[in-house]
PyMOL Python script that loads the backbone (N, CA, C, O; Angstrom):
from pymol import cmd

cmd.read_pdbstr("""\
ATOM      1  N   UNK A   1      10.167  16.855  16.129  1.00  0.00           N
ATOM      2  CA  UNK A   1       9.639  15.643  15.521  1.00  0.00           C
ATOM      3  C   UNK A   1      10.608  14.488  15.778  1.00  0.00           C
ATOM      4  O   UNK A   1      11.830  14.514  15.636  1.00  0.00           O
ATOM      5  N   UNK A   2       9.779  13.385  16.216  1.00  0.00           N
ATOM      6  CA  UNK A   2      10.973  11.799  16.235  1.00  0.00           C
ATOM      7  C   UNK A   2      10.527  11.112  15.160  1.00  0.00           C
ATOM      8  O   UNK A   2       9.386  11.159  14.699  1.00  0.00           O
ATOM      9  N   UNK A   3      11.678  10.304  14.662  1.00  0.00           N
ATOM     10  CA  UNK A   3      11.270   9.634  13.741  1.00  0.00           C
ATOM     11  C   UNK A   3      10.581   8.416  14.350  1.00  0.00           C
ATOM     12  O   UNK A   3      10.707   8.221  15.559  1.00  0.00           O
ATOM     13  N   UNK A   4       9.693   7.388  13.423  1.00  0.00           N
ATOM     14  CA  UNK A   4       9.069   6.557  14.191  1.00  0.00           C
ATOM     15  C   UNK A   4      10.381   5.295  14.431  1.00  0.00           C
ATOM     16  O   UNK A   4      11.367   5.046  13.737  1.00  0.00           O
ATOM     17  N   UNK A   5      10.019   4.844  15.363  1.00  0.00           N
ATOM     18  CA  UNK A   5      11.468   3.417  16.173  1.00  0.00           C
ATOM     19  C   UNK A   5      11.231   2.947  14.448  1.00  0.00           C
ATOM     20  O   UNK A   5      11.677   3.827  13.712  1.00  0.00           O
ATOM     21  N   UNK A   6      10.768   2.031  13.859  1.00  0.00           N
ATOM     22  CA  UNK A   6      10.602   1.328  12.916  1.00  0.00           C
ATOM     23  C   UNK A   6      11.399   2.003  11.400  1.00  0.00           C
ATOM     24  O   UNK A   6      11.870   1.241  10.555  1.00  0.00           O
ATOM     25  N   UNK A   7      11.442   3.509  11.255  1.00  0.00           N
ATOM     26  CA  UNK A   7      12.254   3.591  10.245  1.00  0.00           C
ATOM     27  C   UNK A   7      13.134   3.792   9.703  1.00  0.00           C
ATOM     28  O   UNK A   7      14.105   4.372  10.190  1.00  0.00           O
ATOM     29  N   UNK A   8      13.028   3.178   7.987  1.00  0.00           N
ATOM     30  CA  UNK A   8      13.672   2.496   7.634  1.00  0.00           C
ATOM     31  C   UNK A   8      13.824   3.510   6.165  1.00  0.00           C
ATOM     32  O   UNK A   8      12.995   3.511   5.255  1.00  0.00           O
ATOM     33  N   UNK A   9      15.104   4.355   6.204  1.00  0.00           N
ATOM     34  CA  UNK A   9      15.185   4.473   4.981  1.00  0.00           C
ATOM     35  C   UNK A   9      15.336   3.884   3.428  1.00  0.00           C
ATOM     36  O   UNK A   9      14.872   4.449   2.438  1.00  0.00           O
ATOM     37  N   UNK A  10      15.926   2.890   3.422  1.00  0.00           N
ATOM     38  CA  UNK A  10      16.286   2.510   2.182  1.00  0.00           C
ATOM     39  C   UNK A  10      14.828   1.732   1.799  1.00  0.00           C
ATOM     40  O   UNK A  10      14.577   1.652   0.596  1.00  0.00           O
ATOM     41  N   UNK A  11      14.021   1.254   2.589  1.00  0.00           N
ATOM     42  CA  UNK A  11      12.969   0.485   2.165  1.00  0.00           C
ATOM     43  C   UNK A  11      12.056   1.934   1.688  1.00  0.00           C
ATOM     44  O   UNK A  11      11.838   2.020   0.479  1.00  0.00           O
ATOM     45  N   UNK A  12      11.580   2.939   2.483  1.00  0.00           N
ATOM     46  CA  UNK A  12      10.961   3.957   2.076  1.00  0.00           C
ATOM     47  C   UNK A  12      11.486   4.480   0.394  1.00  0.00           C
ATOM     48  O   UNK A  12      10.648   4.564  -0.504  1.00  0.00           O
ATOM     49  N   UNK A  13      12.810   4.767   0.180  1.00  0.00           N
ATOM     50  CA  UNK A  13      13.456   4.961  -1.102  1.00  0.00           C
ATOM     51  C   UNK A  13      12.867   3.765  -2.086  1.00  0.00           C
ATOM     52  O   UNK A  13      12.463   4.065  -3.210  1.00  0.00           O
ATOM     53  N   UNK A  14      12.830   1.992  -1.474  1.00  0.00           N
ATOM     54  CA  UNK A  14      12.969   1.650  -2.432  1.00  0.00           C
ATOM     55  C   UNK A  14      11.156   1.375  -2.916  1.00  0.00           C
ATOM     56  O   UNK A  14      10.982   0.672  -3.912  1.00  0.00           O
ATOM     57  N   UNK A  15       9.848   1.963  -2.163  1.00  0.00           N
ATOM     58  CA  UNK A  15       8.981   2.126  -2.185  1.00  0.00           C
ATOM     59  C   UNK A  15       8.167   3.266  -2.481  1.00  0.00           C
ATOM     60  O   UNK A  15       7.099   3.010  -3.037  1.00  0.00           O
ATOM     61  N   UNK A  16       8.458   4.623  -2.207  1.00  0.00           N
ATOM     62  CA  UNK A  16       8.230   5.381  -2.028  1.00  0.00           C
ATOM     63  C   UNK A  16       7.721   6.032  -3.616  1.00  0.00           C
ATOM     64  O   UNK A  16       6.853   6.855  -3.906  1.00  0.00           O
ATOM     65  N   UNK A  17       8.800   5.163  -4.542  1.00  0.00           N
ATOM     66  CA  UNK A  17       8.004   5.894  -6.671  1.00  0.00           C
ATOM     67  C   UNK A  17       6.839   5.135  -6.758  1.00  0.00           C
ATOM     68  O   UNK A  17       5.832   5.752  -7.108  1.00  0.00           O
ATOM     69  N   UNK A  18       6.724   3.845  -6.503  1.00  0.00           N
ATOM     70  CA  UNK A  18       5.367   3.348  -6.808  1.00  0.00           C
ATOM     71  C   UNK A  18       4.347   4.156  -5.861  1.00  0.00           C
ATOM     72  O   UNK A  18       3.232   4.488  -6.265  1.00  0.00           O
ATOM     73  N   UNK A  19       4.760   4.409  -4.729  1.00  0.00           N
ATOM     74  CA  UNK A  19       3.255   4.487  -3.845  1.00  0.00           C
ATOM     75  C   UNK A  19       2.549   6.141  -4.479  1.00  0.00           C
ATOM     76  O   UNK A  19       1.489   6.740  -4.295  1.00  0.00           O
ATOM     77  N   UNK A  20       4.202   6.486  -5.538  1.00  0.00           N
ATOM     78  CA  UNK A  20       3.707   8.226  -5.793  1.00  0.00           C
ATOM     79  C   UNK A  20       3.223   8.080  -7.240  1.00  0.00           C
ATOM     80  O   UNK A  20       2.676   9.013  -7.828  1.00  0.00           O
ATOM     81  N   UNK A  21       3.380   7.221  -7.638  1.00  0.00           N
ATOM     82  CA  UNK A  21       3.144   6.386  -9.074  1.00  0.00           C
ATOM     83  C   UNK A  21       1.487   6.165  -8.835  1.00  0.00           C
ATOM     84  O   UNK A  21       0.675   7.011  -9.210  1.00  0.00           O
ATOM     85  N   UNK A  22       1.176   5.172  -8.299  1.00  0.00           N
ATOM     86  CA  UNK A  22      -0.467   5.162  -7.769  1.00  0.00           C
ATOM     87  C   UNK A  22      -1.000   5.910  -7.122  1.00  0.00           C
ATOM     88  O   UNK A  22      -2.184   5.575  -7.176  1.00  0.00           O
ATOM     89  N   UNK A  23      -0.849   7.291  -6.114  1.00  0.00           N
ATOM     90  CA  UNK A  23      -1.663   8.574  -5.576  1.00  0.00           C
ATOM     91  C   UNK A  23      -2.707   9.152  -6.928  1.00  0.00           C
ATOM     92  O   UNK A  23      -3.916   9.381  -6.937  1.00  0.00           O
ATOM     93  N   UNK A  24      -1.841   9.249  -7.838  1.00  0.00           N
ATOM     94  CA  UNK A  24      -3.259   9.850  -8.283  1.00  0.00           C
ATOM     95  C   UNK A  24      -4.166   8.911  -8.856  1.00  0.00           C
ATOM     96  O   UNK A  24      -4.902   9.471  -9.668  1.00  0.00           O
ATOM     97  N   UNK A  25      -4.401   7.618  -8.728  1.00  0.00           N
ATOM     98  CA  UNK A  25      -5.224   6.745  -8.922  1.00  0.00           C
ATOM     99  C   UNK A  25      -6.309   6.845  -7.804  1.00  0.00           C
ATOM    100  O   UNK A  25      -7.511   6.804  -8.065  1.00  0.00           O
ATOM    101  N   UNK A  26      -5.848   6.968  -6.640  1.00  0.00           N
ATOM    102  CA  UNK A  26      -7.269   6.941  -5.177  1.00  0.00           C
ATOM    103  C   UNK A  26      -8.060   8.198  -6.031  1.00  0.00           C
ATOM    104  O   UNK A  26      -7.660   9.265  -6.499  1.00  0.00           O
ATOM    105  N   UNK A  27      -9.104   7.661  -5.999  1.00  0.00           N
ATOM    106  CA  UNK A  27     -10.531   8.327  -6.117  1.00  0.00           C
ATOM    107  C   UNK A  27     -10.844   8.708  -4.764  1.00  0.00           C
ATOM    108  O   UNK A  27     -10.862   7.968  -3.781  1.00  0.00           O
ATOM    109  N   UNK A  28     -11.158  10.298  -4.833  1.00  0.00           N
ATOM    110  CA  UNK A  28     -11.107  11.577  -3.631  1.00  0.00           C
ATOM    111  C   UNK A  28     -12.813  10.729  -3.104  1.00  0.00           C
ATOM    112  O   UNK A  28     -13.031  10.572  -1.902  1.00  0.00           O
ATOM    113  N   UNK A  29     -13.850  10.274  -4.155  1.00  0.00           N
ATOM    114  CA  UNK A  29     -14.880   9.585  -3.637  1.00  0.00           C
ATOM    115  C   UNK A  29     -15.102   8.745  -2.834  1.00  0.00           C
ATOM    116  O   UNK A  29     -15.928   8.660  -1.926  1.00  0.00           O
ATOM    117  N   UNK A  30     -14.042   7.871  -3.327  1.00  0.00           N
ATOM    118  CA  UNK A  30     -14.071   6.555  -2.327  1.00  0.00           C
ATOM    119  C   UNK A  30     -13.813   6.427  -0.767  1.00  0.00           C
ATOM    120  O   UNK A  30     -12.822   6.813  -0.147  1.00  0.00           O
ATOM    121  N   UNK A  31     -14.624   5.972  -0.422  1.00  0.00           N
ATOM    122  CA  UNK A  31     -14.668   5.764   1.047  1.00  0.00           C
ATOM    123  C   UNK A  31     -14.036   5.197   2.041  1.00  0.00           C
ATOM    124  O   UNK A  31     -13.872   4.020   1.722  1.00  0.00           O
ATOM    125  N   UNK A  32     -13.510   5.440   3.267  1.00  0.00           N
ATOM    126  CA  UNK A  32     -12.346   4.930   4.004  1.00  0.00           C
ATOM    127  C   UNK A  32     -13.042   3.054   3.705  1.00  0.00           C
ATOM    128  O   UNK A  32     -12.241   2.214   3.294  1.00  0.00           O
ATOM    129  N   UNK A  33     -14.102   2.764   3.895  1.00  0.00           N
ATOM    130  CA  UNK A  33     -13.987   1.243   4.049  1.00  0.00           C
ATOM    131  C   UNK A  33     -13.486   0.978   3.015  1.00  0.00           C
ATOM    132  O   UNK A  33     -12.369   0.469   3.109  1.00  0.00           O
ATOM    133  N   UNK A  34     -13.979   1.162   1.775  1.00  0.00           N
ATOM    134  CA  UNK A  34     -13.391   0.799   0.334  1.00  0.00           C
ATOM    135  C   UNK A  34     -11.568   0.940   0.217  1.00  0.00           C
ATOM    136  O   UNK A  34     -10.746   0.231  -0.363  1.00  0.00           O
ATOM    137  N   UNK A  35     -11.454   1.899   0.857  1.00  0.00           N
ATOM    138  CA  UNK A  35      -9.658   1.927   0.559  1.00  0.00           C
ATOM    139  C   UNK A  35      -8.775   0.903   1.677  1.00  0.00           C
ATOM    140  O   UNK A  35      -7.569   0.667   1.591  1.00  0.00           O
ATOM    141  N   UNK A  36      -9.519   0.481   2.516  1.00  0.00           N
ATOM    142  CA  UNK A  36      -9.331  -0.489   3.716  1.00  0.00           C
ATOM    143  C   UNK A  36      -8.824  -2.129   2.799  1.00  0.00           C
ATOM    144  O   UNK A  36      -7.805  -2.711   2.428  1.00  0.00           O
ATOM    145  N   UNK A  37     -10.771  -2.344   2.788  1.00  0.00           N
ATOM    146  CA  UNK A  37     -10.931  -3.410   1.294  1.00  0.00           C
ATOM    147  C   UNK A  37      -9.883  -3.572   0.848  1.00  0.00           C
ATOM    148  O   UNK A  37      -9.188  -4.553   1.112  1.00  0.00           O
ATOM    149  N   UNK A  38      -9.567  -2.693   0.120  1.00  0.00           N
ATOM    150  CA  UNK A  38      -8.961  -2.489  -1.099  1.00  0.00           C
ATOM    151  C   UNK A  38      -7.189  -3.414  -1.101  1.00  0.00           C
ATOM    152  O   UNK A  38      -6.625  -4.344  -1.676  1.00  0.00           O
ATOM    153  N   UNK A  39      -6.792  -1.827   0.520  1.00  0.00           N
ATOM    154  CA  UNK A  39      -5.531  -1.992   0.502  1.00  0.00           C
ATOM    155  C   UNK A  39      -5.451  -3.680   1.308  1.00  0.00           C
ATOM    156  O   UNK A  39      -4.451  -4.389   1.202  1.00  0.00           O
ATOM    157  N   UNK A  40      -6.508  -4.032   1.971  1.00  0.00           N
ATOM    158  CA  UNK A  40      -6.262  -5.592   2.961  1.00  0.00           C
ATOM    159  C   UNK A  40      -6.416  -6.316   1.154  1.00  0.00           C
ATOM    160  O   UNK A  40      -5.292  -5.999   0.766  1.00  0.00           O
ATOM    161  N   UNK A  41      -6.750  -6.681   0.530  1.00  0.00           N
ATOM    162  CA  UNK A  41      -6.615  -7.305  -0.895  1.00  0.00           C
ATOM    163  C   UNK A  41      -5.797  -7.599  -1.064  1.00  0.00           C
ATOM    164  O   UNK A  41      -5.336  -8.729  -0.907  1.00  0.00           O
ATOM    165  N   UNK A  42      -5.266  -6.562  -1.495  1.00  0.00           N
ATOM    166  CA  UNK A  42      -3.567  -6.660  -2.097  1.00  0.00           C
ATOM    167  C   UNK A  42      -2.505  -7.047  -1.050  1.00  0.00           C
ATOM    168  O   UNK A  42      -1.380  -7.305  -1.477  1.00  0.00           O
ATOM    169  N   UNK A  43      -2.720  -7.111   0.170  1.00  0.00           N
ATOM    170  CA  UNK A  43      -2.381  -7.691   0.796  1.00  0.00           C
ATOM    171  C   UNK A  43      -2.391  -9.549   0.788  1.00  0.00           C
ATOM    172  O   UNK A  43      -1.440 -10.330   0.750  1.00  0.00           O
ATOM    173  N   UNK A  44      -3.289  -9.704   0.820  1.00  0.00           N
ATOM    174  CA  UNK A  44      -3.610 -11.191   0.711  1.00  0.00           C
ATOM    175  C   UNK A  44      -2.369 -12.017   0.252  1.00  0.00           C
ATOM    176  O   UNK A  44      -1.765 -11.293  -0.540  1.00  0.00           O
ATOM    177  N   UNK A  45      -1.892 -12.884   0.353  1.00  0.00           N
ATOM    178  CA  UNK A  45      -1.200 -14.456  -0.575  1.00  0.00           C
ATOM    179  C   UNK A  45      -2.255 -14.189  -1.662  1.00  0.00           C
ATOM    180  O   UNK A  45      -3.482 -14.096  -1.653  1.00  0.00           O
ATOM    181  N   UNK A  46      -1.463 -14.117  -2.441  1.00  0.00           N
ATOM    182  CA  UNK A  46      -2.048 -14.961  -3.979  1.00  0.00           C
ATOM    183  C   UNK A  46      -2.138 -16.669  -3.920  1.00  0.00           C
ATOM    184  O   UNK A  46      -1.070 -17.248  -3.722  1.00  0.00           O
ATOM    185  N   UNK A  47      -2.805 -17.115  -4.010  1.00  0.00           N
ATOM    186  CA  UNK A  47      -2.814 -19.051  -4.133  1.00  0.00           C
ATOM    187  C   UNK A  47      -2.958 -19.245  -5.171  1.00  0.00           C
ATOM    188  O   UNK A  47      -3.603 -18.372  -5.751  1.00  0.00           O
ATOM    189  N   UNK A  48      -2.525 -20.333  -5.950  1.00  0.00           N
ATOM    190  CA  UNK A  48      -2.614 -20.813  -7.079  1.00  0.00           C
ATOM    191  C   UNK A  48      -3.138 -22.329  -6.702  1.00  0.00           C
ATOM    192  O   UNK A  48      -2.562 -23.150  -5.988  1.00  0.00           O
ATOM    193  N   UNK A  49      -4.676 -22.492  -7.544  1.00  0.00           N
ATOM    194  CA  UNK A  49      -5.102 -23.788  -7.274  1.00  0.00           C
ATOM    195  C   UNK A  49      -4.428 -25.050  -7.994  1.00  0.00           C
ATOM    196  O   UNK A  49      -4.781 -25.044  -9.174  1.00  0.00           O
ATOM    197  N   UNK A  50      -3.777 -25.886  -7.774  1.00  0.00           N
ATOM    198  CA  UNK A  50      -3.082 -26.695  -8.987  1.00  0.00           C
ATOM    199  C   UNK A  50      -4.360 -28.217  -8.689  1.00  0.00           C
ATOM    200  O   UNK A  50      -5.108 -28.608  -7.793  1.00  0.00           O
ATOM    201  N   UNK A  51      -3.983 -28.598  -9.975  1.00  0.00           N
ATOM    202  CA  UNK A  51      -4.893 -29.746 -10.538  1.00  0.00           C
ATOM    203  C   UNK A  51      -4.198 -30.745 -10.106  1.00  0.00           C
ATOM    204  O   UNK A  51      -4.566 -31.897 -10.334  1.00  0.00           O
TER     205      UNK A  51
END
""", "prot")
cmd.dss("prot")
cmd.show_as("cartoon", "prot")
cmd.util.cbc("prot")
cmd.orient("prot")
């Protein structure tokens, strides 16, 4: 096995409790588009409209 060029331990460590923190939240139902959706979302910029 190679590791992939890109990793990065300490970022995996400093990510790795939340992403095991939310696993058992994915619903085994939900469908690859929905978890796509989902994960491009949370992705997004947040904007804040100001007055």
């Amino acid at each position: 096995m190679k590791p992939f060029l890109t990793e990065n331990i300490q970022m995996w460590e400093f990510f790795e409790p939340g992403l095991r923190k939310r696993l058992p939240e994915i619903s085994v139902e939900e469908g690859m588009t929905e978890r796509v959706r989902g994960a491009l979302l949370e992705m997004l910029p947040r904007r804040r409209r100001e007055i």
